[in-house]
OpenMM code with the backbone's topology and positions (N, CA, C; nanometers):
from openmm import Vec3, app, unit

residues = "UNK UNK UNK UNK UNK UNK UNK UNK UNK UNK UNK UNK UNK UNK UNK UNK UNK UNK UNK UNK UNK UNK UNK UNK UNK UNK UNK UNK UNK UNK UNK UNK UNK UNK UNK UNK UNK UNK UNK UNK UNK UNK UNK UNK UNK UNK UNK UNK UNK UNK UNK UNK UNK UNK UNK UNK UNK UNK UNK UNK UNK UNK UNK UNK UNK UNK UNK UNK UNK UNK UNK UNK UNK UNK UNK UNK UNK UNK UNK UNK UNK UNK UNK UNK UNK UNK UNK UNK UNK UNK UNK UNK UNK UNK UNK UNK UNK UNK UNK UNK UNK UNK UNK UNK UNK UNK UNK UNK UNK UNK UNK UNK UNK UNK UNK UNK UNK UNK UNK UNK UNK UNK UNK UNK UNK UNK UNK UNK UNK UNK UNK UNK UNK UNK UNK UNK UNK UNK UNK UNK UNK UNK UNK UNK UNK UNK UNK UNK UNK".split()
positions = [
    Vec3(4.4548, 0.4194, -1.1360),
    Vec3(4.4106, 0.3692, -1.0079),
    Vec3(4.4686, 0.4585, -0.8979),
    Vec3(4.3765, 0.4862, -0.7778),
    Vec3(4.4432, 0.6161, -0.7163),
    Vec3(4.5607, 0.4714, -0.6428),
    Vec3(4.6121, 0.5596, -0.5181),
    Vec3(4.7140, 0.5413, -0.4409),
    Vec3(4.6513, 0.4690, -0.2786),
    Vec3(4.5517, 0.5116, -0.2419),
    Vec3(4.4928, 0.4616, -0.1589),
    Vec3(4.4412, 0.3037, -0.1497),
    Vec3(4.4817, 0.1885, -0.1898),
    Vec3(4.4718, 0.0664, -0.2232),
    Vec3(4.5402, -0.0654, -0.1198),
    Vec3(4.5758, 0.0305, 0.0065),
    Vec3(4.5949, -0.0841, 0.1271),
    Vec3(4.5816, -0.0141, 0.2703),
    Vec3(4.4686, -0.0569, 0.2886),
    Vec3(4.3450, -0.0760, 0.2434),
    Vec3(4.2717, -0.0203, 0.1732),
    Vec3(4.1741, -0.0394, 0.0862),
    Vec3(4.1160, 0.0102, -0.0552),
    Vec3(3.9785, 0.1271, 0.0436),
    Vec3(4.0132, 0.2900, 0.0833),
    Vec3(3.9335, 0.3773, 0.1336),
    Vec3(3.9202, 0.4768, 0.0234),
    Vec3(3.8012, 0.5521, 0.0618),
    Vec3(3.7487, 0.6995, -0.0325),
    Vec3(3.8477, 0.7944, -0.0138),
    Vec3(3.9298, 0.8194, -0.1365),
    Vec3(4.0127, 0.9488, -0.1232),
    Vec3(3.9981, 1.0668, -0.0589),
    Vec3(3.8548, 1.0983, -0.0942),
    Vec3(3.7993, 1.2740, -0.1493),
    Vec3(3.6347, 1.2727, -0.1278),
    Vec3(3.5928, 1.3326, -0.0354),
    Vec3(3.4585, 1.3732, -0.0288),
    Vec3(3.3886, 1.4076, -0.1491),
    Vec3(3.2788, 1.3685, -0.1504),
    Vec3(3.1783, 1.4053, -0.2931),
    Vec3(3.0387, 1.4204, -0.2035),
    Vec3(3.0016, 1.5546, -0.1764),
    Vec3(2.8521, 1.5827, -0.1259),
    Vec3(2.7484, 1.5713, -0.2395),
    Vec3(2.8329, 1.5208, -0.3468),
    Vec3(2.7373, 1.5502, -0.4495),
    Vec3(2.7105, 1.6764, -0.5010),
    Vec3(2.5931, 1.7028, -0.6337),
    Vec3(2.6346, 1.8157, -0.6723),
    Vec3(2.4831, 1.7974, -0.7966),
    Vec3(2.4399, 1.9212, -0.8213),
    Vec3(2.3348, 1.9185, -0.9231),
    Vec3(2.3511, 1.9490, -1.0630),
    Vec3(2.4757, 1.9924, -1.0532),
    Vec3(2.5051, 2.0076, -1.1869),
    Vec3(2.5889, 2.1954, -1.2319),
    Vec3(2.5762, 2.2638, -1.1056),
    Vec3(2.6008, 2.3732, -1.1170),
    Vec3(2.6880, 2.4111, -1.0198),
    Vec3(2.7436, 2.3293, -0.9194),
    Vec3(2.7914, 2.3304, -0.8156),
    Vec3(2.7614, 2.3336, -0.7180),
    Vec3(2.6183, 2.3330, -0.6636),
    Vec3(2.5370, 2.3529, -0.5114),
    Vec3(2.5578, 2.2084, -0.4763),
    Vec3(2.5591, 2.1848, -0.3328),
    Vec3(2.5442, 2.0174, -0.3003),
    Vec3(2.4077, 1.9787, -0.3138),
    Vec3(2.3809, 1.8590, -0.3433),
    Vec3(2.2726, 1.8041, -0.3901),
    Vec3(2.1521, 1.8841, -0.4644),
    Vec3(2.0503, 1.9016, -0.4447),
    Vec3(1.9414, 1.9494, -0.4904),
    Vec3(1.8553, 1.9413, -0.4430),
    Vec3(1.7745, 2.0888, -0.4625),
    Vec3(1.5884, 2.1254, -0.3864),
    Vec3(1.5043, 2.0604, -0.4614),
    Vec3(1.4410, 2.0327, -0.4557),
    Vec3(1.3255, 1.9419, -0.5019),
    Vec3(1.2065, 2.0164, -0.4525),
    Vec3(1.1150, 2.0585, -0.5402),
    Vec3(0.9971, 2.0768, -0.5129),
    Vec3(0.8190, 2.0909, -0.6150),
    Vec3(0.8907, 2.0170, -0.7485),
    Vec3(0.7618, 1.9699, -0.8185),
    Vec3(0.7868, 1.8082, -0.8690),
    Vec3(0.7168, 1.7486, -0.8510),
    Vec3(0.6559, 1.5858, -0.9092),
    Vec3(0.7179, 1.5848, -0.9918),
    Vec3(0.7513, 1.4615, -0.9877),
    Vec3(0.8195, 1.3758, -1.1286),
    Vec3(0.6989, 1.2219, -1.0538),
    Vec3(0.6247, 1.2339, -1.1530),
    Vec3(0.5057, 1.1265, -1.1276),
    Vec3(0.5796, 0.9832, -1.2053),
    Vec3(0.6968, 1.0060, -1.2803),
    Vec3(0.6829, 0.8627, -1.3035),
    Vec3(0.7673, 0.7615, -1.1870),
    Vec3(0.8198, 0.6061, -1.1559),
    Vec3(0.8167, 0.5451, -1.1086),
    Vec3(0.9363, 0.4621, -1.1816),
    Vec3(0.9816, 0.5495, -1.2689),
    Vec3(1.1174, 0.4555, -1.3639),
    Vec3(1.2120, 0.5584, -1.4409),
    Vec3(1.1794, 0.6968, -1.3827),
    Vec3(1.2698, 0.8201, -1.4659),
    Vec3(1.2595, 0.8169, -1.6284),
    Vec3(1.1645, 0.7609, -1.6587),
    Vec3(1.1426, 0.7478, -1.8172),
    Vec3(1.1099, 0.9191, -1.8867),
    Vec3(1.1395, 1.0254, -1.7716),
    Vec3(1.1123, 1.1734, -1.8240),
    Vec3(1.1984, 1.2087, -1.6893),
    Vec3(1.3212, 1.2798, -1.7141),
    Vec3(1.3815, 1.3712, -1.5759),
    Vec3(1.3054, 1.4949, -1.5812),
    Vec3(1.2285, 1.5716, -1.6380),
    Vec3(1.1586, 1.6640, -1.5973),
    Vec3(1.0894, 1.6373, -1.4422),
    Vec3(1.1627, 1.7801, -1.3294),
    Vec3(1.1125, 1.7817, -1.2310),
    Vec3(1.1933, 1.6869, -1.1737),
    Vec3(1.3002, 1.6117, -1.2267),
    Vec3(1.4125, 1.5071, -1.1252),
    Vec3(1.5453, 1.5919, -1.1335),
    Vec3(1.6287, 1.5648, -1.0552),
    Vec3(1.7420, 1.6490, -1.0325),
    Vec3(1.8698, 1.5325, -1.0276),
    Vec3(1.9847, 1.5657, -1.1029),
    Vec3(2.1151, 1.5362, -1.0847),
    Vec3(2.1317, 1.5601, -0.9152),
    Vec3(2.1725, 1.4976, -0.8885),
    Vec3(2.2278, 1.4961, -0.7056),
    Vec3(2.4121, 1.4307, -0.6551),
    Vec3(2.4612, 1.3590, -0.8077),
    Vec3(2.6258, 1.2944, -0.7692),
    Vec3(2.6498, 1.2399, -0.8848),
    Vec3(2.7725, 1.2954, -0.9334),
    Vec3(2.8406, 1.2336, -1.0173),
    Vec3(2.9338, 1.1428, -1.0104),
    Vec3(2.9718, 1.0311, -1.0262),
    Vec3(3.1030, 0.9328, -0.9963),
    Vec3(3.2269, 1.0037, -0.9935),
    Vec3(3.2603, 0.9884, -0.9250),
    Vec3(3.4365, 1.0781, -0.9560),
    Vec3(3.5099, 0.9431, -1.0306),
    Vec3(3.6696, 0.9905, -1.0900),
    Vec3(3.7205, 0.9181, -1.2117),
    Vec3(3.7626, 0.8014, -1.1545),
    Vec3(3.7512, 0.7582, -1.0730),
    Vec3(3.8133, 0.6192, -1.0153),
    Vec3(3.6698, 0.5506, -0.9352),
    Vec3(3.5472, 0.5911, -0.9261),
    Vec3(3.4157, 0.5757, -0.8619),
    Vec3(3.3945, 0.5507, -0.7307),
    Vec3(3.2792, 0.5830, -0.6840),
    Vec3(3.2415, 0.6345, -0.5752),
    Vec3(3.1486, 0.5732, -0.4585),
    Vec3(3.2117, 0.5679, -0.4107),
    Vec3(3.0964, 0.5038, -0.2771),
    Vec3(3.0153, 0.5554, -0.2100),
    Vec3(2.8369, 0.5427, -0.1659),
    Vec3(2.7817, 0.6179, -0.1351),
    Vec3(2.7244, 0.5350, -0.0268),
    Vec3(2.7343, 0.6247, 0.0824),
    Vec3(2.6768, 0.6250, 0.2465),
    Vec3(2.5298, 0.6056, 0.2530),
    Vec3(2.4924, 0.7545, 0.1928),
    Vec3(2.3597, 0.8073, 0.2193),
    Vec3(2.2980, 0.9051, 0.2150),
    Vec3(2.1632, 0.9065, 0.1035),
    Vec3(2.0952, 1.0549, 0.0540),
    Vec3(1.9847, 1.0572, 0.1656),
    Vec3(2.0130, 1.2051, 0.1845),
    Vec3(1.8716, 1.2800, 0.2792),
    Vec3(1.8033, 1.3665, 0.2265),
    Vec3(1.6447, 1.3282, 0.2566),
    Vec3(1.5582, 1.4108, 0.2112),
    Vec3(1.5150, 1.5082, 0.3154),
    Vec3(1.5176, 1.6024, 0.3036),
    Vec3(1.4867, 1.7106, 0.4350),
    Vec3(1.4023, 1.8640, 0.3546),
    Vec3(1.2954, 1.8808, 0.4220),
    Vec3(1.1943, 1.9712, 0.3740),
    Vec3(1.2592, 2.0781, 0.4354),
    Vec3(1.2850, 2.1330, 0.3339),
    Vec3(1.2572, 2.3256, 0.3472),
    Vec3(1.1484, 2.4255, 0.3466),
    Vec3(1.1445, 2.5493, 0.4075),
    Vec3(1.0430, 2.6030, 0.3944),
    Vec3(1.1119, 2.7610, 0.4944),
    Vec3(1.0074, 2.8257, 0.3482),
    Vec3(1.0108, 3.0032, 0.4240),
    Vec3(0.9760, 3.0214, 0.5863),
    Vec3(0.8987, 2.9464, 0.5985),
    Vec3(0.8107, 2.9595, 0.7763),
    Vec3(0.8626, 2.8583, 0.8442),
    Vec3(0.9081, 2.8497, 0.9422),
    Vec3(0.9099, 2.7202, 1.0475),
    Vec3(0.7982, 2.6660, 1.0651),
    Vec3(0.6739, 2.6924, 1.0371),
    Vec3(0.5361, 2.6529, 1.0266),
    Vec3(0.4804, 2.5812, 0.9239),
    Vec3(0.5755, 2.6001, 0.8010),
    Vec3(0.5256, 2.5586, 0.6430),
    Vec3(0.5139, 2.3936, 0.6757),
    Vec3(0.4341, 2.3289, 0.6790),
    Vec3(0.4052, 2.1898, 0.6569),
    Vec3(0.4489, 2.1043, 0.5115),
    Vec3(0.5434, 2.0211, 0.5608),
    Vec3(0.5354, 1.9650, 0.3809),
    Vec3(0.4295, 1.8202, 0.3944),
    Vec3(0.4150, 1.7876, 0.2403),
    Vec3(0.3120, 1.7202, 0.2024),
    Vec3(0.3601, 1.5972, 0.1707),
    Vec3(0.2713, 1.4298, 0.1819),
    Vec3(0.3258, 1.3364, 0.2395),
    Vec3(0.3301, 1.3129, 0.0751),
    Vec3(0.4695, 1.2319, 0.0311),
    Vec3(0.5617, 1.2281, -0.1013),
    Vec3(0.6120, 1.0976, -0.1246),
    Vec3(0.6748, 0.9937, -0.2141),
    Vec3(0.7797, 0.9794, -0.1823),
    Vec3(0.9023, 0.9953, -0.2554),
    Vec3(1.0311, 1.0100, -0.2015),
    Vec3(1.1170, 1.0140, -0.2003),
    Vec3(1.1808, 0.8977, -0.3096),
    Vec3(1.2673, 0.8960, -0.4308),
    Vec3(1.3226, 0.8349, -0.5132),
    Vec3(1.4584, 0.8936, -0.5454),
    Vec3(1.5490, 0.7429, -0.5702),
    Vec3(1.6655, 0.7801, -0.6072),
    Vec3(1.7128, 0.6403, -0.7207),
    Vec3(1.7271, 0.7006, -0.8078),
    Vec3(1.7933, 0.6222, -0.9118),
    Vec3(1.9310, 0.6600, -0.9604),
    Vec3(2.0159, 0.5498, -1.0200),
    Vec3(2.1341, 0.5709, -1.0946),
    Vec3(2.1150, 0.5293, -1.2227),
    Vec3(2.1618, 0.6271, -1.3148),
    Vec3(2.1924, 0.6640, -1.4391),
    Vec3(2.3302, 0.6026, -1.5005),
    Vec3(2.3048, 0.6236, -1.6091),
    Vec3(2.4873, 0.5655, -1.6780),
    Vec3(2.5682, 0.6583, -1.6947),
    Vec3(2.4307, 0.8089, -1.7274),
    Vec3(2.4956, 0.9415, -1.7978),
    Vec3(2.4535, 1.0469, -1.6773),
    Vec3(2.4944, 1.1739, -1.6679),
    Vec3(2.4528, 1.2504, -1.6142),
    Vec3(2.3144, 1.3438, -1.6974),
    Vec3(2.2953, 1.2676, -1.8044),
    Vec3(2.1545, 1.2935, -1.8769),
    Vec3(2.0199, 1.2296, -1.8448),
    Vec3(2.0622, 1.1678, -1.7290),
    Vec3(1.9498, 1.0249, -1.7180),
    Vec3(1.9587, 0.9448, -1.7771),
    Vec3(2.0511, 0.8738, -1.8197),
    Vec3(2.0442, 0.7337, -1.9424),
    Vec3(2.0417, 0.6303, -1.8459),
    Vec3(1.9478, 0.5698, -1.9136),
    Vec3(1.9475, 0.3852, -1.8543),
    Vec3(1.9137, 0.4413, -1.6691),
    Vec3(1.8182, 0.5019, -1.6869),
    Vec3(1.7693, 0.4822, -1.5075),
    Vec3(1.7774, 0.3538, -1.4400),
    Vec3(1.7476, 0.3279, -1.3232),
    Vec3(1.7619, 0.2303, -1.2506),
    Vec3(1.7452, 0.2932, -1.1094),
    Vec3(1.5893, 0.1869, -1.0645),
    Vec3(1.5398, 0.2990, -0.8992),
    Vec3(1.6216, 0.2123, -0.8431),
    Vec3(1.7086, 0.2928, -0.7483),
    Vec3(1.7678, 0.1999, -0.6593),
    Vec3(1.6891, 0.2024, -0.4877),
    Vec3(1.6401, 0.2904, -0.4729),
    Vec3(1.5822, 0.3631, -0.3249),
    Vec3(1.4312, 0.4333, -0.3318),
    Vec3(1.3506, 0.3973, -0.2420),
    Vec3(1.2596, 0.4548, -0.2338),
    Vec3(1.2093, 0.5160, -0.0954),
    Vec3(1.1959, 0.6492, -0.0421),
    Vec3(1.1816, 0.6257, 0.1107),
    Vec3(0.9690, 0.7217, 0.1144),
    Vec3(0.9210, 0.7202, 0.2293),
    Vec3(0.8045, 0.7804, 0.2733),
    Vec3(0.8420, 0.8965, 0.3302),
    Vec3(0.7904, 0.9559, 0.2760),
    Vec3(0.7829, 1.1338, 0.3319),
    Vec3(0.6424, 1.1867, 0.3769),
    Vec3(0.6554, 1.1885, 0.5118),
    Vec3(0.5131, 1.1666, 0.5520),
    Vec3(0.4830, 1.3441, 0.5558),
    Vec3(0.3714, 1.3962, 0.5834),
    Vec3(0.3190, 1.5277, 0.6239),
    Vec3(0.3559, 1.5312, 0.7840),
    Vec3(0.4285, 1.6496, 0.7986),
    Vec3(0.4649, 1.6954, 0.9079),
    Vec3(0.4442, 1.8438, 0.9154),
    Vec3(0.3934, 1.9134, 1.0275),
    Vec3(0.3923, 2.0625, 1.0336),
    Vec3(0.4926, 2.0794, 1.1795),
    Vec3(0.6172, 2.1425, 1.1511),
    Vec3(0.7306, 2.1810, 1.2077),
    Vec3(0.6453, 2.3323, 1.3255),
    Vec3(0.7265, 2.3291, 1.3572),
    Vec3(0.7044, 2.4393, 1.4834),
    Vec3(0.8464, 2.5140, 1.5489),
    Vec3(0.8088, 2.5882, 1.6374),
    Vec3(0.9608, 2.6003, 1.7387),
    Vec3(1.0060, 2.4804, 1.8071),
    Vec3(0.8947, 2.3934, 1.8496),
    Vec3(0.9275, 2.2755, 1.9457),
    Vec3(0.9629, 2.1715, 1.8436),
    Vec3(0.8544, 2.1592, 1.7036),
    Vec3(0.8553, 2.0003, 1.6130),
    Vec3(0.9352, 2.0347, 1.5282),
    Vec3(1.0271, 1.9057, 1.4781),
    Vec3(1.0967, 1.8830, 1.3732),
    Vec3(1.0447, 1.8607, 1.2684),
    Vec3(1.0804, 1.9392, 1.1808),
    Vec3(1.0066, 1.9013, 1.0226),
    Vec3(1.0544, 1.7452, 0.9451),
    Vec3(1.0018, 1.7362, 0.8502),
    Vec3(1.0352, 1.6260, 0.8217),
    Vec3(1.1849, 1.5676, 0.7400),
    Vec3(1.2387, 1.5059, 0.7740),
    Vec3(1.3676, 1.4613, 0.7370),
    Vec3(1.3972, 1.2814, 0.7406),
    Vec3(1.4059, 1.2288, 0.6209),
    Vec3(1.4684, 1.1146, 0.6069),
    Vec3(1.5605, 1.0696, 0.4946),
    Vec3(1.6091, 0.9297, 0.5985),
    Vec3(1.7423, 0.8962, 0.5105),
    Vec3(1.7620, 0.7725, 0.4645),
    Vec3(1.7644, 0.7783, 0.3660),
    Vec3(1.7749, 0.6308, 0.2838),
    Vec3(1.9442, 0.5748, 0.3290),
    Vec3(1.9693, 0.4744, 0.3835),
    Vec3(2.1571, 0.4437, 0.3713),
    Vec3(2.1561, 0.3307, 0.3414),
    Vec3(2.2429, 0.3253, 0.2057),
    Vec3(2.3222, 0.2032, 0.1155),
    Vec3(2.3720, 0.0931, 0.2596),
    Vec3(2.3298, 0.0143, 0.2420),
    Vec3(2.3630, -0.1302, 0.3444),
    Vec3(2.3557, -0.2359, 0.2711),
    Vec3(2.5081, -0.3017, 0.2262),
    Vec3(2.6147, -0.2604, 0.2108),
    Vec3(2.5836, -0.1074, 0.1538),
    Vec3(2.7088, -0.0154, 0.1559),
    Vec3(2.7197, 0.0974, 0.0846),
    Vec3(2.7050, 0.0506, -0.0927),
    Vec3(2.6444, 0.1647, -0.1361),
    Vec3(2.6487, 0.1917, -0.2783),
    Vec3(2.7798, 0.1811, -0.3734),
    Vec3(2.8353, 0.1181, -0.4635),
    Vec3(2.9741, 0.1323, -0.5545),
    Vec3(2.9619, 0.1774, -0.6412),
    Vec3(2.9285, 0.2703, -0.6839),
    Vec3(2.8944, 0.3419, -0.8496),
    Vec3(3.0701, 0.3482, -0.9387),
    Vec3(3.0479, 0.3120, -1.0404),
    Vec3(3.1581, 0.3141, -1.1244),
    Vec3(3.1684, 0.4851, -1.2010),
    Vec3(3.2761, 0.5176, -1.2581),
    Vec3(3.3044, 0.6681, -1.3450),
    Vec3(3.2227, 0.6480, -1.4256),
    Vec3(3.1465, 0.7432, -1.4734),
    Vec3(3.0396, 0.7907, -1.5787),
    Vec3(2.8798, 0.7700, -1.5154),
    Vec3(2.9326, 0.7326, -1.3713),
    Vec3(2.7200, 0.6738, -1.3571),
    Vec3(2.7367, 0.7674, -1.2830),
    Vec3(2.5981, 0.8149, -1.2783),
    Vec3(2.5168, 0.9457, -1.1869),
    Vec3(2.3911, 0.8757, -1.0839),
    Vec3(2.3713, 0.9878, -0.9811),
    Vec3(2.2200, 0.9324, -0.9128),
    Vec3(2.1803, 1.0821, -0.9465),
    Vec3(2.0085, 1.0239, -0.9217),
    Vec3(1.9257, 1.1363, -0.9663),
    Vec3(1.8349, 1.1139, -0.8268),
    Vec3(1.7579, 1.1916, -0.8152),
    Vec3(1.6377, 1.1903, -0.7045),
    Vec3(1.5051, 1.2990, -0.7967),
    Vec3(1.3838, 1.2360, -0.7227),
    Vec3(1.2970, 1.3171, -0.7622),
    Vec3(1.1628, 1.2581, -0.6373),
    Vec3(1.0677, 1.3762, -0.6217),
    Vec3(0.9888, 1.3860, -0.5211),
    Vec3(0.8630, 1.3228, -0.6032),
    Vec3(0.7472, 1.2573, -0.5514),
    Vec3(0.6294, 1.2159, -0.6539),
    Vec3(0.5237, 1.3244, -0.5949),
    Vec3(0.5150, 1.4230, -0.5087),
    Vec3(0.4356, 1.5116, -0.4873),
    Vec3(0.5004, 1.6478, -0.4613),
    Vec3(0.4420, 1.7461, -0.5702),
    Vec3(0.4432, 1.8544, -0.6001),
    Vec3(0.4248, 1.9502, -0.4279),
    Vec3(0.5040, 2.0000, -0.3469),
    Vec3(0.5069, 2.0415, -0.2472),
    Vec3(0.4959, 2.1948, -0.2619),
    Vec3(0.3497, 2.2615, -0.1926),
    Vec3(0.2759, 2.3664, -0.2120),
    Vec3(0.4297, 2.4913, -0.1757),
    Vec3(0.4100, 2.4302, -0.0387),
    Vec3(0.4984, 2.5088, 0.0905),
    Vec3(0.6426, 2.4535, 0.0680),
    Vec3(0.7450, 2.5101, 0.0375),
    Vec3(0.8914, 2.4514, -0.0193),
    Vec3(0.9025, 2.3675, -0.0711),
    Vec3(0.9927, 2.2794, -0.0104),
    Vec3(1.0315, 2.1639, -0.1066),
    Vec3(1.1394, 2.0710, 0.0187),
    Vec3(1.2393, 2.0165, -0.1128),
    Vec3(1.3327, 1.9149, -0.0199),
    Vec3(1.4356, 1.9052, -0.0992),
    Vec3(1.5333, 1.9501, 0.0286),
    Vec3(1.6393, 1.9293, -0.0185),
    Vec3(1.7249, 1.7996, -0.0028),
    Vec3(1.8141, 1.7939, -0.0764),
    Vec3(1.8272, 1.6359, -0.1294),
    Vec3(1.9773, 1.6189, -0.0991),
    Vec3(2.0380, 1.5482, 0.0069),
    Vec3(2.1679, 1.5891, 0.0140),
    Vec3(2.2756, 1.4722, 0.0232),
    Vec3(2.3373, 1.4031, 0.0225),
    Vec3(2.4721, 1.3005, -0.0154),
    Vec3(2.5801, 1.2893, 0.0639),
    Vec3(2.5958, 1.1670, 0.1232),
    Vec3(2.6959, 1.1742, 0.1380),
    Vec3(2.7568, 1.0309, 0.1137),
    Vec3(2.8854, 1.0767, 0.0169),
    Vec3(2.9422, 0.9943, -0.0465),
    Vec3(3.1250, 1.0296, -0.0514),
    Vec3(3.1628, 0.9318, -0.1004),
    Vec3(3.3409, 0.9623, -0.1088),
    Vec3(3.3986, 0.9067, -0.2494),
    Vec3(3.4799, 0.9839, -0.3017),
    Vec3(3.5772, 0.9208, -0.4442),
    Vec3(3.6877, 0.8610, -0.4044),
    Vec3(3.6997, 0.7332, -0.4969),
    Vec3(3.8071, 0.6698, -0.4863),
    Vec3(3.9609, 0.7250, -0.5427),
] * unit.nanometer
topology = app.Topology()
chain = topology.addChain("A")
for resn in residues:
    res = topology.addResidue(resn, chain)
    for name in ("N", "CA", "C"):
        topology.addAtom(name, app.Element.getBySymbol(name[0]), res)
């Protein structure tokens, strides 16, 4: 049990992580199912740290080569796992990712799902995210913010 226990706060930042060390994950082909019953095309995005982890809030935010690249209207999913293999999915979040074409003046599209209450994930559970539309023009990056106990 860490040391931090009066009052019981997040030790240690966790931006999350895909599995290789980048924070969260790009996203940019379909995972059409609706229950992670196939992670093909879903991405690892946070692992529990050893005492588990509390999570704020994942953002979906479109990338793209052009400030012009339009992304395509999606939505946005986030489930927790038991394993960092996908075991035992569970959607916890779903958000709308509408079509937006960004400019110098417009903001591209960006939203944020936030745990209200916050999220408690225990050691060994993972979240995953995955997009349900295959995005021509980039993708989305998928980003966390969470803390270890």
């Amino acid at each position: 049990m860490p040391a931090n226990t009066s009052p019981i706060f997040v030790l240690t930042p966790n931006r999350g992580n895909d599995g290789s060390g980048n924070f969260g994950a790009r996203l940019t082909t379909a995972n059409t199912t609706r229950d992670l019953s196939t992670t093909t095309n879903a991405s690892l995005i946070l692992t529990a740290g050893t005492d588990g982890t509390r999570v704020e809030s994942i953002t979906f935010t479109h990338v793209a080569a052009s400030q012009t690249q339009a992304s395509i209207a999606a939505v946005g999913r986030i489930f927790i796992c038991t394993s960092a293999a996908g075991a035992n999915p569970r959607l916890v979040g779903e958000l709308a990712l509408v079509a937006v074409t960004p400019s110098a003046t417009v903001v591209g599209q960006s939203q944020t799902f936030t745990f209200s209450p916050p999220l408690f994930i225990p050691s060994g559970s993972c979240l995953w995210a995955s997009i349900s539309v295959t995005q021509t023009s980039g993708g989305y990056d998928v980003t966390v913010q969470a803390g270890n106990y």
